[in-house]
C-alpha positions as MATLAB code, in Angstrom:
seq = 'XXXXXXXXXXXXXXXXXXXXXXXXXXXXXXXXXXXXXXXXXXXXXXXXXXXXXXXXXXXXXXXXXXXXXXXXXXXXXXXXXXXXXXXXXXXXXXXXXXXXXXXXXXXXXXXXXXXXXXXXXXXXXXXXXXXXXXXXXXXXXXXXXXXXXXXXXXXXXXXXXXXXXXXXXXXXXXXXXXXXXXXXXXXXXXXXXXXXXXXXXXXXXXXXXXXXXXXXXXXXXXXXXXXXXXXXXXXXXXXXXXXXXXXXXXXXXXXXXXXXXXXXXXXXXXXXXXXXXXXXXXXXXXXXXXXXXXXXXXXXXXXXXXXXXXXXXXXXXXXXXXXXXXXXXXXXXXXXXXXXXXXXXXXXXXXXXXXXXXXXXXXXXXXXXXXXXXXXXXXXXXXXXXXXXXXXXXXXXXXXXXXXXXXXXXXXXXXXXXXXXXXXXXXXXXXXXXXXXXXXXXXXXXXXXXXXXXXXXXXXXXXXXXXXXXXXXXXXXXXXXXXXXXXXXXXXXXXXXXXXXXXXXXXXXXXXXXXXXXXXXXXXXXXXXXXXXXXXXXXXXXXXXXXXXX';
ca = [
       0.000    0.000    0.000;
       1.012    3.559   -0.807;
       1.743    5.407    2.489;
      -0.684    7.869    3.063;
       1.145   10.608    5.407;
       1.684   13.192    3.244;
       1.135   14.700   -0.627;
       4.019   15.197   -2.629;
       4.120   18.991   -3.275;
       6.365   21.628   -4.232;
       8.852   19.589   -6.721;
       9.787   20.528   -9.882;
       8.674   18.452  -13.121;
      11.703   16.569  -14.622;
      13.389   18.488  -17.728;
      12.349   16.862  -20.251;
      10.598   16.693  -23.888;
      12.189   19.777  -24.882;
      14.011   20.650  -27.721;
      18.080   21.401  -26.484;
      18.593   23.449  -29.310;
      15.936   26.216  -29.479;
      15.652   26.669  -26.082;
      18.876   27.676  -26.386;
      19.541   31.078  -27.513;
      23.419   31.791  -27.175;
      23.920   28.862  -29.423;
      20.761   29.361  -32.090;
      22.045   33.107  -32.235;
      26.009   32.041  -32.778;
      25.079   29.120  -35.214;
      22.857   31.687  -36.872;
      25.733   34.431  -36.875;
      28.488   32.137  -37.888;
      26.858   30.286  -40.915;
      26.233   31.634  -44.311;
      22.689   32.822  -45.383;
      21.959   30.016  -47.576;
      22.661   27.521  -45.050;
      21.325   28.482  -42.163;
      17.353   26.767  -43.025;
      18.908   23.412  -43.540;
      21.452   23.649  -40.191;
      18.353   24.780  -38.038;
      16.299   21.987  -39.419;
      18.913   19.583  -38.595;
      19.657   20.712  -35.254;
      16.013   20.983  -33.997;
      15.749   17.846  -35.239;
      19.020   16.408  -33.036;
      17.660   18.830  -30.301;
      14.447   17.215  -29.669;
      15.947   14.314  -29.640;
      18.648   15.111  -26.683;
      15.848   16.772  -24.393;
      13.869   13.329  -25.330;
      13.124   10.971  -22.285;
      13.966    8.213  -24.604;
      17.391    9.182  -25.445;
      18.009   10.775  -21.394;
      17.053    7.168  -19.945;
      19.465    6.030  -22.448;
      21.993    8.269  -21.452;
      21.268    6.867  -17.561;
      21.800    3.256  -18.632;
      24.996    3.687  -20.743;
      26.453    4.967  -17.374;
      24.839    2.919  -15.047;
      26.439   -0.492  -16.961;
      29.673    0.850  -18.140;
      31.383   -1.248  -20.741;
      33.059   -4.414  -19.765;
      36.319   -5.691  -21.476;
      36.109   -9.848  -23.014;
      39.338  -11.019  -23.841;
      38.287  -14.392  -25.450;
      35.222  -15.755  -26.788;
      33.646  -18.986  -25.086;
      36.268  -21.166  -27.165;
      39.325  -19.462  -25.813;
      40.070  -17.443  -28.906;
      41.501  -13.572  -27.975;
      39.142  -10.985  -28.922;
      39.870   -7.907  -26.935;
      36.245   -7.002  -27.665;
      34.557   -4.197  -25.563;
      30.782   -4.596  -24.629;
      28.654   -1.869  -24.323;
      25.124   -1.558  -22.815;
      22.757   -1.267  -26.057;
      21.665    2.331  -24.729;
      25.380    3.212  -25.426;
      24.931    2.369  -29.353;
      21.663    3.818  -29.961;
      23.073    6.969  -28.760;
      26.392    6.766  -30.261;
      24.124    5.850  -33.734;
      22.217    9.012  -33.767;
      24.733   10.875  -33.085;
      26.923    9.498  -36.155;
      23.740    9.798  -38.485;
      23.501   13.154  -37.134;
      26.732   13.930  -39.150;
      28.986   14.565  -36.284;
      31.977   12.831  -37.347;
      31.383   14.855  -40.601;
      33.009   18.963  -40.746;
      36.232   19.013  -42.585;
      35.379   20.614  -46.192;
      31.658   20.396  -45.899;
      29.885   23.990  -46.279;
      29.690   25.393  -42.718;
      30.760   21.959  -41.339;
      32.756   23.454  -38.337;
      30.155   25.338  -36.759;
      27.057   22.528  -37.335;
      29.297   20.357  -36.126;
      30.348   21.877  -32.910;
      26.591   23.029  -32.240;
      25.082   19.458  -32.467;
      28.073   18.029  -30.181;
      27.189   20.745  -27.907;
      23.411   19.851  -28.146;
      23.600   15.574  -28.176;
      26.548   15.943  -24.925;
      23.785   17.559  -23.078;
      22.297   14.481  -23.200;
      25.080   11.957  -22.531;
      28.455   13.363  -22.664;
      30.771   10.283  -23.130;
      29.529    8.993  -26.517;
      31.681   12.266  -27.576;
      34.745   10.454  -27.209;
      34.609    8.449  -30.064;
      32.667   11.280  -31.831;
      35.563   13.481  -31.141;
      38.161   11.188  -32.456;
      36.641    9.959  -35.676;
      36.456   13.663  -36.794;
      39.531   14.772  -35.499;
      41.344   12.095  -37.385;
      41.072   13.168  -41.014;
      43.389   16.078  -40.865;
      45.904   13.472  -39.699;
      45.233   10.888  -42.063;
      45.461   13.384  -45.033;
      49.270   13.389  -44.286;
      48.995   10.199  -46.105;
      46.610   10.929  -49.266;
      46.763    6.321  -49.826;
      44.878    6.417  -46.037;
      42.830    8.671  -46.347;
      41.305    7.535  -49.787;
      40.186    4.515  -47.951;
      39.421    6.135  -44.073;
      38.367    9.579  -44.457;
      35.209    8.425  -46.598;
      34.317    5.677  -43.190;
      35.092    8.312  -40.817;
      33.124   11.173  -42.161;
      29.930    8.741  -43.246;
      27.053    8.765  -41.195;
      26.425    5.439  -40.881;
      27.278    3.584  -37.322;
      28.426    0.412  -38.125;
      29.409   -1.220  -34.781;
      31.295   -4.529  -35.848;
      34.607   -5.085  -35.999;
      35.368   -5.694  -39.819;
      37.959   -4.399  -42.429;
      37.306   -0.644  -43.280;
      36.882   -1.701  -46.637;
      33.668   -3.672  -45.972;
      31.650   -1.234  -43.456;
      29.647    1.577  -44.215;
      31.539    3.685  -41.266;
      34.166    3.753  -38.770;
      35.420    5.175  -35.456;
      38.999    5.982  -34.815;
      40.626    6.363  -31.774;
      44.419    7.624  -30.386;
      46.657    6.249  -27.946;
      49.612    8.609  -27.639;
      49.936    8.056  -23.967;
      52.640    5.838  -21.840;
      53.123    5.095  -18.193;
      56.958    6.848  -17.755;
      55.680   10.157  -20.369;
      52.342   11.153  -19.876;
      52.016   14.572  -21.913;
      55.487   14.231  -22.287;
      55.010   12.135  -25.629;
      58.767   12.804  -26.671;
      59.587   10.028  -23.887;
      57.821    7.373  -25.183;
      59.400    3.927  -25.814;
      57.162    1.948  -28.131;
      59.072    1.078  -30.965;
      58.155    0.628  -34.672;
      60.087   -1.463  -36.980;
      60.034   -0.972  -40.840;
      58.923   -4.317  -42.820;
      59.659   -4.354  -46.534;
      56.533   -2.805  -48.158;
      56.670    0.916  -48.453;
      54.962    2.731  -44.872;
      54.447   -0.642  -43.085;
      55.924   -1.646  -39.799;
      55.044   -3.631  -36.520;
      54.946   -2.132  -33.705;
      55.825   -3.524  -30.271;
      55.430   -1.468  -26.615;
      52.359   -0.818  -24.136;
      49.635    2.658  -24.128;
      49.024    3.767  -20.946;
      45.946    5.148  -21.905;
      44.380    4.255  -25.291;
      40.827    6.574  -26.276;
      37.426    4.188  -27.379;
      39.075    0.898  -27.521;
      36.244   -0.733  -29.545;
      37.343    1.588  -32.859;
      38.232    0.077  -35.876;
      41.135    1.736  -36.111;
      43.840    4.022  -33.868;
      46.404    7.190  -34.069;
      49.518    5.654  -32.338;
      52.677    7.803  -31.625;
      55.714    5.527  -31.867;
      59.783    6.187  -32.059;
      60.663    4.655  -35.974;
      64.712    4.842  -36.795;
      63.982    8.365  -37.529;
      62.327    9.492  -34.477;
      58.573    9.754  -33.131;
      56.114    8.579  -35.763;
      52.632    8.422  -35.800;
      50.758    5.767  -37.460;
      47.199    3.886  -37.896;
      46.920    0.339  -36.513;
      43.494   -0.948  -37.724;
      41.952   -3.563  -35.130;
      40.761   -5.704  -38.342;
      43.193   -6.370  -41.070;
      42.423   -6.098  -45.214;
      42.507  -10.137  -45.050;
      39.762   -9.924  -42.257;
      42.127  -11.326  -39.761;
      42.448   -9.425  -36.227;
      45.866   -7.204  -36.018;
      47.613   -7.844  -32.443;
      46.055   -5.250  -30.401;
      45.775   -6.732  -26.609;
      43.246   -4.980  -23.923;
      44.970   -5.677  -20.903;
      42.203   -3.784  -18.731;
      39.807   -1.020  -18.875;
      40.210    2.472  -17.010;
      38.032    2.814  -13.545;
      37.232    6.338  -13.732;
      36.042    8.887  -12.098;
      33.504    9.796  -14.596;
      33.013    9.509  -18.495;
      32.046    5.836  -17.115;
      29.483    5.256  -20.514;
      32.958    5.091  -22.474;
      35.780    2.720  -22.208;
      39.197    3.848  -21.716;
      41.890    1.211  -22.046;
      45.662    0.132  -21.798;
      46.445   -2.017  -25.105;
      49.748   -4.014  -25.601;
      51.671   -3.957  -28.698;
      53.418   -7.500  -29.335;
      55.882   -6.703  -32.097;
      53.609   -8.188  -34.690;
      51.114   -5.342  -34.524;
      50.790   -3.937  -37.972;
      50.602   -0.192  -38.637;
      50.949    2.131  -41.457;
      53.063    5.453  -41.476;
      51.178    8.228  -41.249;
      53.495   11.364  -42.565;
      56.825   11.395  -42.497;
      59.397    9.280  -40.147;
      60.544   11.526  -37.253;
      57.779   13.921  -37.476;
      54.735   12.157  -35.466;
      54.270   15.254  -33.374;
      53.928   17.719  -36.394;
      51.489   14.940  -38.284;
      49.110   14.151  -35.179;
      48.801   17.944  -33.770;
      46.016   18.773  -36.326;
      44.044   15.878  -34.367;
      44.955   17.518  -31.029;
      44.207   21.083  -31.838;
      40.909   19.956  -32.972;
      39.902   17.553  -30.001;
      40.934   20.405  -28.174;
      38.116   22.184  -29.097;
      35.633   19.317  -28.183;
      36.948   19.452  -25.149;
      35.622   23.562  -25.030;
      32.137   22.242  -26.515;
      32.048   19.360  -24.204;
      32.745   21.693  -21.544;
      30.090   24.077  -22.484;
      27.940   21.605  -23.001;
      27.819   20.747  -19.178;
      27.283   23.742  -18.079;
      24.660   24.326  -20.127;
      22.583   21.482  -19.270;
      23.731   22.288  -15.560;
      22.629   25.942  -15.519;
      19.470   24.641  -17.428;
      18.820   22.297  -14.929;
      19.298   24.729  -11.702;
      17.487   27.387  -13.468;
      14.670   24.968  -14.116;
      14.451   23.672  -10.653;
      14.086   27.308   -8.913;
      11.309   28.671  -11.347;
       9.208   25.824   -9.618;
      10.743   25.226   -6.038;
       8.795   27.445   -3.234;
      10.996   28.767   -0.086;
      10.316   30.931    2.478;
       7.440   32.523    1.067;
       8.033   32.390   -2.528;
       9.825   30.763   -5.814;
      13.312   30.933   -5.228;
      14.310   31.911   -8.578;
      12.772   35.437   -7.102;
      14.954   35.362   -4.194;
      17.477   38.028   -5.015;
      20.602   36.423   -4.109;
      19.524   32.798   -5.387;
      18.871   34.661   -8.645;
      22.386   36.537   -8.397;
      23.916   32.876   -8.522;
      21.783   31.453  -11.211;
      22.700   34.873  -13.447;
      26.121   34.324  -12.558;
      26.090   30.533  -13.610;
      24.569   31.803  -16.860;
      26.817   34.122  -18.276;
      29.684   31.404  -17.173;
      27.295   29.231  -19.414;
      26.931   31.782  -22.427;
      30.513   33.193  -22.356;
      31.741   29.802  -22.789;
      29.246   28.754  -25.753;
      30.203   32.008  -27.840;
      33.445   31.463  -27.538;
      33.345   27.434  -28.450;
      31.363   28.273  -31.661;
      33.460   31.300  -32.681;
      36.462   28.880  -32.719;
      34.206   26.381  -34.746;
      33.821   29.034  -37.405;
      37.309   29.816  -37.885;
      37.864   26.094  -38.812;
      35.067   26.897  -40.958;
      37.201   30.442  -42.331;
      40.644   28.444  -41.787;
      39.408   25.973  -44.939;
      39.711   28.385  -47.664;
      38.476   31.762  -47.945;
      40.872   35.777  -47.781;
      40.924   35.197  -44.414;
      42.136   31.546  -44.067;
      45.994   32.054  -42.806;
      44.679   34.708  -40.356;
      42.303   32.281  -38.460;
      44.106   29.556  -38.601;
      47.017   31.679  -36.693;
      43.410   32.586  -34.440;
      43.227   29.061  -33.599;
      46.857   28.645  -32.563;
      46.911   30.807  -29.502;
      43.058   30.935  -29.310;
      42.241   27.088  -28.941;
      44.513   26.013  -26.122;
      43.731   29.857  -23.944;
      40.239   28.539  -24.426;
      40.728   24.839  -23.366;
      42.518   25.967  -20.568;
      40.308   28.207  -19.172;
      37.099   26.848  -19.995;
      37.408   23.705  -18.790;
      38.595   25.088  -15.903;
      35.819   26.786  -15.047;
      33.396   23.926  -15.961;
      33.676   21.461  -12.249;
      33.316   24.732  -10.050;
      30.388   26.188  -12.141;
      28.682   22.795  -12.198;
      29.414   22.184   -8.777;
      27.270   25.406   -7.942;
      24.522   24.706  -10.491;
      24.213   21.282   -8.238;
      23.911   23.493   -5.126;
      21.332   25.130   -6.075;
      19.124   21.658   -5.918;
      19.988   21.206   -2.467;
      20.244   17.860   -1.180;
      17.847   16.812   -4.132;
      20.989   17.972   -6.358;
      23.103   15.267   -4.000;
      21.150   12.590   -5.714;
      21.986   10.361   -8.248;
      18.199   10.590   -9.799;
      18.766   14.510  -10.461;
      21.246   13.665  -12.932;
      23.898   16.447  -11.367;
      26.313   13.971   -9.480;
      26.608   12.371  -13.388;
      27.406   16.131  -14.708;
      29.941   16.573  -11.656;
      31.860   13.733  -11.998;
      32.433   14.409  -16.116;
      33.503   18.125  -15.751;
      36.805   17.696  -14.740;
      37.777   15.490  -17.654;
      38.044   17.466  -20.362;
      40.478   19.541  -18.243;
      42.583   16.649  -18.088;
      41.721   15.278  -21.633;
      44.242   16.017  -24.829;
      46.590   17.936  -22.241;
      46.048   19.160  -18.784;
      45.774   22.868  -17.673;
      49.764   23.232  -17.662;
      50.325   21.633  -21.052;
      48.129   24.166  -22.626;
      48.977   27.528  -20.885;
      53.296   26.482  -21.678;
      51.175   25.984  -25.740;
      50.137   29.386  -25.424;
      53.152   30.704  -24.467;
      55.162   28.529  -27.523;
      52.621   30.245  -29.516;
      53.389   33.531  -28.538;
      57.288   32.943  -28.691;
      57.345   31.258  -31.848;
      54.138   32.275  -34.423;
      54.297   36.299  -33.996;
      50.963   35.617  -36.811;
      49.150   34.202  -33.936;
      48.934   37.207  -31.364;
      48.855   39.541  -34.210;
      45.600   37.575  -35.350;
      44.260   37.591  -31.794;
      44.599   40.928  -31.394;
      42.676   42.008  -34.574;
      40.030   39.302  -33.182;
      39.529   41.523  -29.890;
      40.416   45.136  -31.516;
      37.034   44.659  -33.200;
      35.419   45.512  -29.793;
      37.673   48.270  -28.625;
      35.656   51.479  -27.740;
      32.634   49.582  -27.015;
      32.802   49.119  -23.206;
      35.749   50.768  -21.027;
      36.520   47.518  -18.956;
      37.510   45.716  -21.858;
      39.204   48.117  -23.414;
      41.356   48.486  -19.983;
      41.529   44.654  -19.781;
      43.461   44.741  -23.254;
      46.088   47.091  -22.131;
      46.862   45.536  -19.108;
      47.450   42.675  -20.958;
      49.916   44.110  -23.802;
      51.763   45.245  -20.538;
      51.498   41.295  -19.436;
      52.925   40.497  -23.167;
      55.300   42.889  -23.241;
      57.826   41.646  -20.429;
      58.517   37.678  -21.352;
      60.779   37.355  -18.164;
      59.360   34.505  -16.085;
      56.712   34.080  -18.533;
      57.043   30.219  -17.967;
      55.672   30.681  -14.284;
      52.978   33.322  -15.505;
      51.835   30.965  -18.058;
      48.273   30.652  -16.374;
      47.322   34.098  -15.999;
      48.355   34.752  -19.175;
      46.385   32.058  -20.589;
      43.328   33.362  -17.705;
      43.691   36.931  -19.357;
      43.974   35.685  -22.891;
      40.550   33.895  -22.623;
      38.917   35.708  -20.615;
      39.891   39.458  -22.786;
      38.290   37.149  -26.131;
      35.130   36.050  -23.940;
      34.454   40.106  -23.398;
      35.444   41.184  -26.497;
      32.846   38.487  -28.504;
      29.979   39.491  -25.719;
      30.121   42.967  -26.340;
      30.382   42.802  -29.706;
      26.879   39.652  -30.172;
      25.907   39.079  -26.769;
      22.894   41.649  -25.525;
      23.711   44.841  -23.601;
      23.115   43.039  -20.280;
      24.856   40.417  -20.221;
      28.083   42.029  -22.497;
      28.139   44.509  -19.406;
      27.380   41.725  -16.737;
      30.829   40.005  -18.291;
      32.934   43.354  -18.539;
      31.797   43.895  -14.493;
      32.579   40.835  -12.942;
      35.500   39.287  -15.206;
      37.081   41.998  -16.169;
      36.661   44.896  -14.231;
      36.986   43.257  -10.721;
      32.815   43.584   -9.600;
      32.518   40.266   -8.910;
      33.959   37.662   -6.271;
      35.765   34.473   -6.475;
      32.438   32.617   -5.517;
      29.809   32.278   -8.105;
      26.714   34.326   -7.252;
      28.850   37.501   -6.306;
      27.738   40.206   -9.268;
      26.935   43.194   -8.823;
      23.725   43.919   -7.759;
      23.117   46.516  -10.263;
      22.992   44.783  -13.372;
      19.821   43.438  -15.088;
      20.098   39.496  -12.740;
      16.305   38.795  -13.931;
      17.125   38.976  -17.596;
      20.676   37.167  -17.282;
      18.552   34.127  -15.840;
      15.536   34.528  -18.138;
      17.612   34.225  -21.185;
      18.861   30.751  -19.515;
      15.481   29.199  -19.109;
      14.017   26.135  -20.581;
      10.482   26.612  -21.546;
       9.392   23.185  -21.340;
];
């Protein structure tokens, strides 16, 4: 029998059946902004499309179940055969399949592809954030595999389709394929130049075998992986395919999946290399590092998206629970310092969303175009100040968004301990916070292009607001003394992001929240803690711009 005590009042309706995308204005407004006229109908169709989908209870429960039964590794079949097959909880595909048919393994050279892209992985990671893995890889790949034009005939046509094809088969009978990296080792971490797995050339022209271990090795179950190895003329990169042309398995050992703290829906592995593991050379011997960077720049960008992505759906989700949840005498969205925090958590939210799709479109730009060399010298200092900062702001800003639930937000059901425990990954992910500020500062030492292309970016918003404007000359006094620059890297990094953040607010972003940002990031009105702006701005429309209409 039901206990009869008490009625269940005062707690919020779930969030869901919505559409992710069109509730969402920063990102309809940038994908509007940063796509060309005649493409924007099409893009808006596809993304409501993928939107409704992602604020579907179908595709949330599936989202639950992929990370409540994480993959488990099988290293032989019942006859004793070795697989090194990963199985995943059918939620995990379905997801993973809509999310490939959506096209988002699919950017490089495609009309606008950069920004569509980047706004549908922002939209289905909402939903379930470590299906991106794979998602992230696959497209990140091509500019790598285009080093070798013989690869990428065959590969770039399976890793750009948008077909999910979830066997393990040669690429030349599937419809689609994943690829996945392993650059890592135990004694190098980021430190890639130390690594000790060793390729030896056979006869053929670009083949070798390969023989060491990967500490960490991205979506094990791929069909193929970007390996960093040291050839007789240095650190090489190359593909090793799981399945071989003869339909034979290459030598590719799972010796355990990664417990982690989060990202549990996706498998994260150590593999083995036995010295008959076949690869192909991927660019030249001795320059690995040079070939495989294009791939890290660009998952270095999903890791901005993925980031903003969380903090979305967490300031979503807080917003959404105070429009309906009563205290002391009212909702407590009205509650002027509870609404101070949610507007706070929103321009985090939006700042970081502009700036992820403004990096998307200069892919787009860096393609072809009069512009091209300029923003691809944009994305050189601009992608790793962003990754750096960004992410770093993501565990902290979620952590506050789960606050604002209370104990409710404590609890697993809520869905906020899941968006916790995955923000401090991408932090981590393709380079932690150190690696990228010391890439910033290589930038600036090395590719005078790069801040001279940064500065144009944030010169377009000089005049408009006096904070910024005073927040770019403090820092060309920061980039004018280089002494000790090493142990500065951070702030400068901090300053760097944060002075493009204003600069693309006050230029897009509405009058209240451009000045919100210039207040409290850049002209020292707000606190450490979110929830400390000024009380003179316009809070109300900050945190109506961030609700979900459901």
């Amino acid at each position: 029998m039901a206990a009869s005590t008490h009625t269940v009042t005062n707690q919020p309706p779930p969030l869901v059946g919505y559409d992710v995308f069109m509730t969402d204005p920063v990102l309809t407004e940038a994908v509007e902004r940063h796509l060309a006229p005649e493409l924007r109908a099409e893009v808006r169709e596809d993304l409501v499309v993928l939107g409704q989908a992602a604020g579907s209870a179908q595709v949330r429960e599936w989202g639950e179940r992929a990370n409540a039964n994480p993959p488990r590794l099988r290293t032989h079949d019942r006859y004793g055969h070795r697989i090194d097959e990963v199985d995943f909880d059918p939620a995990w595909h379905r997801i993973l399949g809509k999310s490939v048919g959506a096209g988002l393994t699919d950017a490089w050279g495609r009309p606008g592809g950069h920004v569509r892209r980047a706004a549908g992985f922002l939209v289905v990671s909402q939903a379930e954030a470590g299906h991106g893995c794979p998602l992230s890889m696959t497209h990140a790949a091509v500019p790598a595999l285009r080093a070798e034009p013989e690869l990428a005939e065959v590969w770039e046509p399976a890793a750009t389709s948008h077909v999910y094809e979830r066997e393990l088969r040669p690429v030349a009978e599937k419809p689609g394929a994943l690829l996945g990296m392993a650059m890592t080792e135990k004694q190098g971490g980021s430190d890639v130049r130390a690594n000790t797995t060793e390729a030896h050339p056979l006869a053929a022209d670009g083949e070798y075998v390969l023989t060491g271990h990967k500490w960490f090795c991205s979506a094990p179950m791929s069909d193929a992986f970007l390996v960093l190895a040291q050839a007789p003329a240095g650190l090489t990169c190359f593909l090793v395919p799981r399945v071989l042309a003869d339909g034979s398995r290459n030598a590719f050992a799972i010796q355990r999946l990664k417990d982690k703290l989060g990202n549990r829906s996706n498998a994260s592995a150590e593999v083995e290399f036995d010295g008959t593991t076949w690869a192909h050379r991927v660019g030249e011997e001795g320059r690995g590092l040079r070939t495989i960077m294009g791939m890290v720049a660009a998952t270095r960008l999903d890791c901005v998206l993925g980031s903003a992505a969380l903090m979305r759906q967490a300031v979503a989700q807080a917003v959404h629970h105070c429009s309906y949840r009563e205290a002391f005498g009212g909702p407590l969205v009205e509650k002027p310092l509870m609404r101070n925090v949610l507007a706070d958590l929103a321009l985090e939210s939006e700042a970081a969303t502009v700036l992820g799709l403004r990096l998307a479109a200069a892919y787009d730009a860096a393609e072809g175009g009069s512009d091209a060399e300029r923003e691809r010298a944009l994305l050189r200092i601009a992608v790793p100040a962003a990754k750096y900062w960004v992410t770093k702001r993501c565990t902290p800003m979620v952590a506050e968004a789960l606050e604002c639930l209370g104990g409710n937000g404590y609890v697993e059901e809520s869905g906020m301990p899941r968006l916790l425990r995955e923000s401090p990954l991408n932090s981590v992910w393709e380079g932690s916070g150190n690696v990228q500020a010391l890439d910033v500062v290589r930038a600036l030492r090395t590719e005078p292009a790069a801040l001279d292309a940064f500065l144009r970016e944030v010169g377009a918003a000089r005049g408009a607001d006096h904070r910024l404007d005073r927040a770019i000359r403090g820092l060309l006094v920061e980039l004018a003394d280089l002494d000790g620059i090493e142990a500065r890297a951070r702030r400068l990094a901090e300053r760097l992001a944060l002075v493009l953040q204003g600069a693309l607010l006050v230029r897009w972003a509405p009058p209240e929240v451009a000045d919100a940002f210039c207040a409290a990031r850049l002209g020292g009105d707000g606190g450490a803690a979110f929830g400390t702006l000024p009380h003179t701005l316009d809070l109300r429309a900050l945190v109506e711009r961030a609700r979900v209409e459901v």
